[in-house]
C-alpha positions in Angstrom: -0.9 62.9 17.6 -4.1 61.4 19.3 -5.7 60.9 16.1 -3.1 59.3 15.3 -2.7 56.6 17.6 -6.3 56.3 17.3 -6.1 55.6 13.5 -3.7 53.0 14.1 -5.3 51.3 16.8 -8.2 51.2 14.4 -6.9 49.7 11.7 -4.9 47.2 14.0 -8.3 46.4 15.7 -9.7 46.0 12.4 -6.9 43.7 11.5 -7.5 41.5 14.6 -11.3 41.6 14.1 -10.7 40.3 10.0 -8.2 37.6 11.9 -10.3 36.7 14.3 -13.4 36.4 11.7 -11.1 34.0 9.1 -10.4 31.4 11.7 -13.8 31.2 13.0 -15.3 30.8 9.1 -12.2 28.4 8.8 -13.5 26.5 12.0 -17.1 26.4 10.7 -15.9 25.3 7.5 -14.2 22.3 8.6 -16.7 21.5 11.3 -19.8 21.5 8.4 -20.6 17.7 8.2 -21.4 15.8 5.0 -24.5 16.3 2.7 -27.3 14.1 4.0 -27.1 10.7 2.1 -23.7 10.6 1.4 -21.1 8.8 2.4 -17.0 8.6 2.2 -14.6 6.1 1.2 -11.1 5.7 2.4 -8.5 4.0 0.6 -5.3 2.7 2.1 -2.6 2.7 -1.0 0.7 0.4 -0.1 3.7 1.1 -2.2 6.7 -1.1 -3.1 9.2 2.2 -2.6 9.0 5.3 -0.4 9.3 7.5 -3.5 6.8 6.3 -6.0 4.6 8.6 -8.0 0.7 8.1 -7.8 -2.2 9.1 -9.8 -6.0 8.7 -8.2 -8.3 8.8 -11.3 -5.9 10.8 -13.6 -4.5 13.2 -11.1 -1.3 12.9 -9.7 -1.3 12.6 -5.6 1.6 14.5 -4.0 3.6 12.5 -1.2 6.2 10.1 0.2 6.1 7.0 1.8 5.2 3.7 1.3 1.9 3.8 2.6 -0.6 6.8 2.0 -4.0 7.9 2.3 -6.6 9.2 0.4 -9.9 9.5 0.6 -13.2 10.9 -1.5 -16.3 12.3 -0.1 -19.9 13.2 -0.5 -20.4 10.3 -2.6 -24.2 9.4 -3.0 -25.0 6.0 -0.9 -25.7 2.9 -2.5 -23.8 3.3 -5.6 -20.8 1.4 -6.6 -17.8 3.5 -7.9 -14.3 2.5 -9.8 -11.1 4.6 -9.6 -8.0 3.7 -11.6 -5.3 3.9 -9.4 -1.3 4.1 -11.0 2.0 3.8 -9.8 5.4 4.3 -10.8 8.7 3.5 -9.6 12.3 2.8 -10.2 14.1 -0.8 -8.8 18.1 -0.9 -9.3 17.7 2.9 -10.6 17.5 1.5 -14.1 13.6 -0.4 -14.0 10.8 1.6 -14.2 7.6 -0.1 -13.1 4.5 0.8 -13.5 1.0 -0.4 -12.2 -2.4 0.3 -12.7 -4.9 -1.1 -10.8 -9.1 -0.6 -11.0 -10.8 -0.2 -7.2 -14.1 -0.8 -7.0 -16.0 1.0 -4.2 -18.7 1.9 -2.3 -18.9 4.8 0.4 -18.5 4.1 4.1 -16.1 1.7 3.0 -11.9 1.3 3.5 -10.4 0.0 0.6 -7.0 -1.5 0.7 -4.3 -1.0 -2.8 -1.5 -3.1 -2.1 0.6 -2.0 -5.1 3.4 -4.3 -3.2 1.9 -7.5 -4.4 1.7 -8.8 -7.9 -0.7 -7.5 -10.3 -2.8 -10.5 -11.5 -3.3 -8.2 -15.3 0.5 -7.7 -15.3 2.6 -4.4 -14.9 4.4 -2.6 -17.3 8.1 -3.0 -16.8 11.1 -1.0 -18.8 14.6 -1.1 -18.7 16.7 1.8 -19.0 19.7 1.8 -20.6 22.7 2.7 -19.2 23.4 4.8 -21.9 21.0 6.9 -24.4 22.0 7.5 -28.0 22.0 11.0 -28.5 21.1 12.7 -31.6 22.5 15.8 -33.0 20.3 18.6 -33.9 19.2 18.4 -38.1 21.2 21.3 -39.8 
């Protein structure tokens, strides 16, 4: 029975002790500071609508709301760096609009996308109709 308890209490222990060891590796992890001669850049994206998709460089950026950040790091210093930035969204449920815009960057620096006002190079607009045709399958 003793050796029991004992083996218990030691692999509870152990437990604790791998526990305890994670969230001090996750504290040093997050406390580690940025490579030496790099820098970040912020960007501040506005959005007409609380539910539009977003895509930073090709990858799609999960979240809601019409304002959102997102940010890049360990960029070298004293370089200047585009992203493409997209967005998409519906207006009367049957418009969908979409935007693309190139940011131009540097790091240290908080760039604003304000997706709410006019694109200059135009945005893509397309109606839905309030019906689609639909086919039947070939025999």
């Amino acid at each position: 029975m003793r050796s029991r308890l004992y083996g218990r209490l030691g692999t509870a222990a152990a437990v604790v002790l791998v526990l305890l060891a994670a969230d001090a590796g996750r504290a040093q992890a997050q406390a580690v500071p940025a490579a030496p001669g790099t820098g970040a850049v912020t960007f501040r994206v506005n959005l007409p609508t609380a539910d539009a998709q977003l895509w930073m460089a090709g990858t799609r950026k999960p979240g809601s709301g019409t304002s959102r950040t997102l940010s890049v790091s360990n960029l070298p210093l004293g370089q200047r760096y585009t992203y493409v930035f997209k967005a998409v969204w519906s207006r009367d449920g049957r418009i969908i609009v979409s935007d693309t815009r190139n940011v131009g960057c540097r790091p240290g620096e908080e760039v604003v996308i304000d997706f709410r006002q006019p694109n200059p190079r135009g945005t893509l607009v397309e109606v839905v109709p309030d019906e689609l045709p639909v086919r039947s399958a070939a025999p």
